[in-house]
N, C-alpha and C positions, 0 to 999 in steps of 0.2 A: 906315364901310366894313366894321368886321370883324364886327358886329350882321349886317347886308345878307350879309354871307359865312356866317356861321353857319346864318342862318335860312334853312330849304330849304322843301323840299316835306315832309319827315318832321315836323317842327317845326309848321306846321300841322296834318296831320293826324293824329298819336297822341294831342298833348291831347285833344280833343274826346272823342275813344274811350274815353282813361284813366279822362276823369271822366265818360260814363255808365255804364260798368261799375263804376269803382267805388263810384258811389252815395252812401251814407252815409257811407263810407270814402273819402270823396275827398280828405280834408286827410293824411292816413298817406299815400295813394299817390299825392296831386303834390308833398308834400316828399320821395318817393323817387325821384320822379322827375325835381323839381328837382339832387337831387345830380349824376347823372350826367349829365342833360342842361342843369344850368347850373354850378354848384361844379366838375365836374372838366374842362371844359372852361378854366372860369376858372384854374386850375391849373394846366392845360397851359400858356396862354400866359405866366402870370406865371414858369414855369418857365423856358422858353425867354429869357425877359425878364431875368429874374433871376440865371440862368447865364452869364449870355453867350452861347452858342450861338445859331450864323444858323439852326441846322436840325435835326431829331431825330438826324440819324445822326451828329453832332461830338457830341449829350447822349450816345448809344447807344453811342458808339467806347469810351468807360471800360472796356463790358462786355467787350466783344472785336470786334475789326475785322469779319469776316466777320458776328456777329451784328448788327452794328450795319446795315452794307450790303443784309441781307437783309431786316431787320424792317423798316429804310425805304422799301424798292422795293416790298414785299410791304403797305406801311402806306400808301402813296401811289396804286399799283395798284387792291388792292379796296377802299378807303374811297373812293379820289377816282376813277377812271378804268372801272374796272367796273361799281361799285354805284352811289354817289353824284349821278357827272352823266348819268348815262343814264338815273337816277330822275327826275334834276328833269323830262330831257324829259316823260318816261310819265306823271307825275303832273299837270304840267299843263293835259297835254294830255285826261287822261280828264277834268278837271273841269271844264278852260274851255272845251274844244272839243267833245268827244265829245256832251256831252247833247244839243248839235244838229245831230248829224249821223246820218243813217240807222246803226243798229246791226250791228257790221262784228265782230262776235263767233265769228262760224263758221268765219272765212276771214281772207285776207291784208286791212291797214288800209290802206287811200292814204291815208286822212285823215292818220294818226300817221305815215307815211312822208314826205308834203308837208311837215306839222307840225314833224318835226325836223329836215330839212334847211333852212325859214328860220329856226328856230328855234337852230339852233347855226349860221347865216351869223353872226347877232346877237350868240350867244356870242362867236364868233371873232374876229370885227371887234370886239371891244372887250377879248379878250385879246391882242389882238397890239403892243398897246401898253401895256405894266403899267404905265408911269407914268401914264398917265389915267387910270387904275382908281379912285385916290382922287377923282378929281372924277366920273367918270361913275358910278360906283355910291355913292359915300358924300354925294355931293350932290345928283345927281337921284335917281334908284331908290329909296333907302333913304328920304329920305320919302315918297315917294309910297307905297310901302309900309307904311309908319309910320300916314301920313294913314289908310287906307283901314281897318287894324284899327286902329284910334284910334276910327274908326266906329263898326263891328260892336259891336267888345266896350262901348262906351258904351251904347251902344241894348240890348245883352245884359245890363248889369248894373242898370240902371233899369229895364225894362222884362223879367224872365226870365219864360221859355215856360212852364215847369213845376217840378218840383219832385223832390231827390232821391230815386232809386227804390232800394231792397235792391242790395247791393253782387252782384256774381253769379261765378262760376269762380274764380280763385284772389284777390280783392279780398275775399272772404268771412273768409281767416283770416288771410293774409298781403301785405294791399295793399301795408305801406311795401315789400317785398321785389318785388312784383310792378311796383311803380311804378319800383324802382332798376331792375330790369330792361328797359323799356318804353325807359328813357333809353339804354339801346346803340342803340336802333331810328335814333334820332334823326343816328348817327357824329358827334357834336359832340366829344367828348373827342380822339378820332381826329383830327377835323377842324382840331382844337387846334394839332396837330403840322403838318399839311399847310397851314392856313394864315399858321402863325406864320411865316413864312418871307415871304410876301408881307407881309408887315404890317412886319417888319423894314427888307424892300426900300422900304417906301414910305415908310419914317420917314428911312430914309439919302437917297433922295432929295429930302426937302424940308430936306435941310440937318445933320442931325441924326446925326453920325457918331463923337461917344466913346460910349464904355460903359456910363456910368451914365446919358447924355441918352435911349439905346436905350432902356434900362432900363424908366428912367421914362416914358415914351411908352407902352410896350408896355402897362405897367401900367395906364397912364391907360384907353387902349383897350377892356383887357382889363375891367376895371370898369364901362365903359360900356356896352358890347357886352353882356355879365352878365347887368344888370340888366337893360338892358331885355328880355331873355331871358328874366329869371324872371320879370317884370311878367307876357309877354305870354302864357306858358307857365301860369302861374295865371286869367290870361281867359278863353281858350280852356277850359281843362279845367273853369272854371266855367262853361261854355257849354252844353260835353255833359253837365255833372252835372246842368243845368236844362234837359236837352232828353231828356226819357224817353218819356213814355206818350205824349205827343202825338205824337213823330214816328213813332212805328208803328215799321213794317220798317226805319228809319233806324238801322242799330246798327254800322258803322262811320266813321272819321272824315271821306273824303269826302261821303258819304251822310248826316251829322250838319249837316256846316256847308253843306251844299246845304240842306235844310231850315231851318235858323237862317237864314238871308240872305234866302230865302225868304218866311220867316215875318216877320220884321220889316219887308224891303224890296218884298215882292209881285215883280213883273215883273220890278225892279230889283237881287234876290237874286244871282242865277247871276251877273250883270254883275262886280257887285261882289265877291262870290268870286272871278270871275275875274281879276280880274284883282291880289289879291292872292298867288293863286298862282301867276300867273304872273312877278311881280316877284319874289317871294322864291325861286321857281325859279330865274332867270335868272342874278339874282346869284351864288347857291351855284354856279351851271353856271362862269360866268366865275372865281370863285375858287378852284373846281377847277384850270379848264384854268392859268388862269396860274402857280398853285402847282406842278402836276406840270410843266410847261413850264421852271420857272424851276429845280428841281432837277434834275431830267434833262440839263439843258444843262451843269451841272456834274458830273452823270458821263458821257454821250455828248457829248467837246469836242465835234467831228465835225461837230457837229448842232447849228444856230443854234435862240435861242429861239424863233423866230417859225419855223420847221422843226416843231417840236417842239409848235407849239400847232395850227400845222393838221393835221399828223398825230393829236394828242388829240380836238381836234373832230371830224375825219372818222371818227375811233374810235370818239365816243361817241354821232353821230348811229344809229352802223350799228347797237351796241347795244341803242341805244334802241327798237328792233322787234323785241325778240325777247322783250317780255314783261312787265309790271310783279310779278304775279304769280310768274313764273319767278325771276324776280330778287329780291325781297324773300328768298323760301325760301331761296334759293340762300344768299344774305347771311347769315342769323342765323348760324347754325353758325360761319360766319370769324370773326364780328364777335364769339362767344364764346369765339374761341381769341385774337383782336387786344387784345381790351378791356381784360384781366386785366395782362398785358405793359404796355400803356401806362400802364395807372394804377398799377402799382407802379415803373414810370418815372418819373412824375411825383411820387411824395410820394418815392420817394428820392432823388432831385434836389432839391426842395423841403429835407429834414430834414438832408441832408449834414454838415452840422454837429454833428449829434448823435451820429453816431458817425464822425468824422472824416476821410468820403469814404473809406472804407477800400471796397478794391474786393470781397475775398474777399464782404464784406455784398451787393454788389451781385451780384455773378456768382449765391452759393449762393441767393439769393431769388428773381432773376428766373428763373432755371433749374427749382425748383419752382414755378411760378408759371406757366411753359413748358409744362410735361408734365401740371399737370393742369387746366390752361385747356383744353387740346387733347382729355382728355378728356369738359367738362364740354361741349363742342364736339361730339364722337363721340354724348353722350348726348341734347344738343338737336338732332340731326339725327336723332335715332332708329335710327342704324347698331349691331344687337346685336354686342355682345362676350360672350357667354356670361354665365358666373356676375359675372364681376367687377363690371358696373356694380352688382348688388346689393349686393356686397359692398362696394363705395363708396356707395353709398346708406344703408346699416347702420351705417356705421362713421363717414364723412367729414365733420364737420361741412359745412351746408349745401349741399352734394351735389345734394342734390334738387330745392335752389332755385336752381342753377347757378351758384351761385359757390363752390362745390368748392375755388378756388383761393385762396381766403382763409387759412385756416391752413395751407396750405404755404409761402404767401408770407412768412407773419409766424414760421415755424419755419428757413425758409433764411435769414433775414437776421440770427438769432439762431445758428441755427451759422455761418452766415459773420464774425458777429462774434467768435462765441467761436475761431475757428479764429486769425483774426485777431490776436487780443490774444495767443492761445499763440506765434504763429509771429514775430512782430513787435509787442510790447506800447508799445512807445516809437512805430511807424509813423505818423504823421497826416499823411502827404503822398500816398498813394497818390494822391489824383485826380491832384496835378500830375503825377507819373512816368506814369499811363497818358494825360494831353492831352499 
């Protein structure tokens, strides 16, 4: 189930792309891009698993109340309810349905308008009841979608189309960087937090209710779910690294594995495409909704779950027409002020032990880590602020490959430590005083 939750429509279509741009540099930038889009998701969960925490905002409460309640609303909103399931609609939809339907490019889509209101009926009906979730997605869906690229990539790796071409744009001198980058596209880290929360819910209801039973469950999951993450994230991206000069004008990731299906299966190409994108869509759509459903219900009492999941679905069909395109742009930018935030969440949640769950570590890291994720956000949206991005450019390590937020992370956890040890050198209880 939480493989089938992770995997969306991004997860299909950026390998592909990774690995024909990057070429000859394709192993540098899909182990850069396995980290973010497999290693730090895995760490999300095992974090949640390993903390005890049902939810990011009891991990996020240490930091302080109000930030904790904002980053969660603000982390559930555009990972899962903005971006996320109004993608899966859009994306499915341009792959499996669109190429056979007159070209609705200049003007309003019925197609994608019919498309995602049966399309999230489907969703809905099958979040409205989250204890089935584990039998109808983790036992039908999830292999069918297994089966189908079990396919592809077999028939891809025996039989490949062509052969690595010259890495191109920034795979030329900084692939691993550009591949760790490529993995925000995917919101899996994100996704970590918004679906750890379901994956809890669904171990407490098949019985499974102390803390270290949690634990280990979550773990198990989270290892499985992983792997076959990376398995399938290494297929793929060897798919488009071996699909270059033959496919011509093919040079993003739908446009890549429309070709590849194509070429191996003739007639039977787009079929089978489609309808892998459309399973690993559907699921992501449903592990959305029920995720935001299921936390929302605990801060709007008010408001029953199943309130709450057809309100998301009605929200994310209406969405879903306003653009794949628009929506992707719109994304980067957040997703490079979110990303930085969560994954210095997750490894100081993870190392707690090494300097003692002392919060001052916590507050002064995340805090820079805050301020210049947001600008390294400012600078991937392309919004000038006069001289200073230069002068972050100049000065800030990695700046310019957007993770700016690197050494201020690892500079506030070391004054927050050092502050720590002067003001309270005996303290090693902070976590419990702030749970």
């Amino acid at each position: 189930m939480l493989f089938a939750l992770f995997f969306g429509a991004g997860n299909l279509i950026f390998p592909p792309a990774l690995g024909q741009a990057a070429g000859e540099h394709f192993w540098p930038a899909i182990v850069g891009f396995l980290l973010t889009g497999v290693g730090l998701p895995l760490l999300g969960v095992l974090a949640l698993g390993l903390s005890g925490h049902n939810h990011v905002q009891s991990m996020a409460n240490k930091i302080n109340p109000v930030f904790s309640l904002l980053f969660t609303v603000i982390l559930y909103l555009c990972s899962g309810l903005f971006f996320a399931s109004p993608r899966t609609c859009m994306a499915s939809y341009k792959i499996a349905i669109a190429p056979f339907l007159p070209d609705r490019s200049g003007g309003f889509d019925i197609g994608l308008f019919i498309y995602s209101i049966l399309y999230f009926a489907i969703v809905g009906w099958v979040s409205l009841k989250p204890g089935k979730i584990v039998d109808r997605v983790g036992k039908i869906l999830t292999p069918a979608l297994l089966l189908i690229l079990f396919i592809l990539l077999t028939v891809t790796f025996v039989n490949p189309i062509d052969r690595p071409m010259e890495p191109v744009s920034d795979y030329i001198d900084n692939a691993f960087v550009k591949g760790f980058q490529e993995g925000y596209l995917t919101l899996d880290t994100l996704a970590s937090f918004v679906f750890g929360i379901v994956v809890i819910r669904a171990i407490k209801d098949m019985g499974v209710t102390d803390k270290k039973g949690i634990a280990a469950s979550t773990i198990k999951s989270g290892l499985i779910a992983c792997g076959c993450l990376g398995a399938i994230y290494i297929g793929l991206g060897y798919l488009g690294n071996t699909t270059n000069v033959a496919a011509g004008e093919a040079n993003n990731g739908p446009q890549i594995l429309t070709f590849a299906t194509n070429a191996h299966f003739g007639v039977y190409g787009n079929l089978i495409l489609g309808l892998a994108i459309f399973f690993a869509c559907l699921t992501t759509a449903i592990g959305v909704i029920a995720s935001c459903a299921t936390y929302f219900e605990h801060l709007l009492p008010k408001l029953s779950y199943r309130q709450l999941a057809v309100i998301f679905t009605v929200f994310s069909a209406t969405a879903a027409n306003i653009g794949l395109n628009q929506l992707i742009a719109i994304s980067v930018p957040v997703l490079f002020v979110l990303y930085p935030i969560a994954i210095v969440l997750i490894v100081l949640t993870l190392t707690e032990p090494l300097f003692k769950g002392r919060l001052e570590v916590y507050r002064w890291s995340l805090l820079f880590t805050g301020i210049f994720s947001i600008f390294d956000g400012i600078n991937v949206a392309g919004i000038p602020v006069g001289g200073f991005t230069d002068f972050l450019t100049k000065y800030l390590p990695l700046f310019s490959a957007g993770m700016g937020w690197l050494v201020p992370a690892l500079a506030g956890a070391v004054i927050g430590l050092v502050i720590s040890l002067a003001t309270r050198p005996s303290d090693s209880s902070s976590i419990q005083k702030a749970n």
